[in-house]
N, C-alpha and C positions, 0 to 999 in steps of 0.2 A: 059308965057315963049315965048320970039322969038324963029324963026328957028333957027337962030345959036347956041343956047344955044342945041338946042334936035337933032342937024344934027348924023348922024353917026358916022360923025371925030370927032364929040367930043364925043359922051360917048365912043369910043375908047377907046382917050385920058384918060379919067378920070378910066376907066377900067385899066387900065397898070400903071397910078398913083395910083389908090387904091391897085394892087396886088404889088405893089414895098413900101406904107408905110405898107403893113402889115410884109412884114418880116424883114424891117427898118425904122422904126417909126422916129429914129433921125439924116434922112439924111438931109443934108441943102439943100435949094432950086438949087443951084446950082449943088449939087450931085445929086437929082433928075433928073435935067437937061441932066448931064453928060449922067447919067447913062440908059436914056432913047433917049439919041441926041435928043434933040430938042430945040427950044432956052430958054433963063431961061426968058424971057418974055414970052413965051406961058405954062411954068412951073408956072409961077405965078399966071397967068391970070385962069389956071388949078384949081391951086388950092384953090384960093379965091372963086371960082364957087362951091368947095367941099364943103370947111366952108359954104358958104350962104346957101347952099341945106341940110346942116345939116347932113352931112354922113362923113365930119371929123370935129375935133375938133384941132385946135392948144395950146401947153404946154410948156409955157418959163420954162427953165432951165439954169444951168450956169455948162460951162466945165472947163475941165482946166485953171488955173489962171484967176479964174472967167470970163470967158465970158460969155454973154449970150447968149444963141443957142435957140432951136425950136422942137418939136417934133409933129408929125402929128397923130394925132391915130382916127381910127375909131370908129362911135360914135355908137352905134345900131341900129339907122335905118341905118348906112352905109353897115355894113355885109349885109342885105337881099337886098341890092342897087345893091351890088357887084355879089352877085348871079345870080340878072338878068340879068346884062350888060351880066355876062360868058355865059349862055344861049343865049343870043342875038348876039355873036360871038361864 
């Protein structure tokens, strides 16, 4: 793991992405975005760092007039991930 991957601003980051998909699993990357101001390329980058680490999982699904959307859910080792980030802030 480089430094930037384990600096402070990022498990932050990935702290306040994991407590925002847990009580909305199917916001799209750009609600995530929104909903946190930050850019949706550092939302991205966020969260593909999540998937690799194994602490979420992504779930195609299709919304209205079938589209396909996204869902983020945390995987098991995510929850005791998230635990310690909270301890750690």
């Amino acid at each position: 793991m480089n430094q930037a991957q384990s600096s402070p601003f990022n498990e932050e980051s990935h702290l306040k992405v994991l407590r925002l998909l847990v009580g909305y699993p199917r916001l799209s990357q750009r609600e995530v975005s929104q909903t946190l101001r930050v850019s949706l390329g550092k939302t991205s980058f966020c969260l593909k760092a999540l998937v690799d680490k194994g602490l979420i999982k992504v779930k195609r699904f299709r919304k209205r007039q079938n589209q396909p959307a996204y869902a983020y859910l945390l995987t098991p080792s995510g929850i005791p991930e998230k635990a310690l980030l909270l301890r750690a802030f």
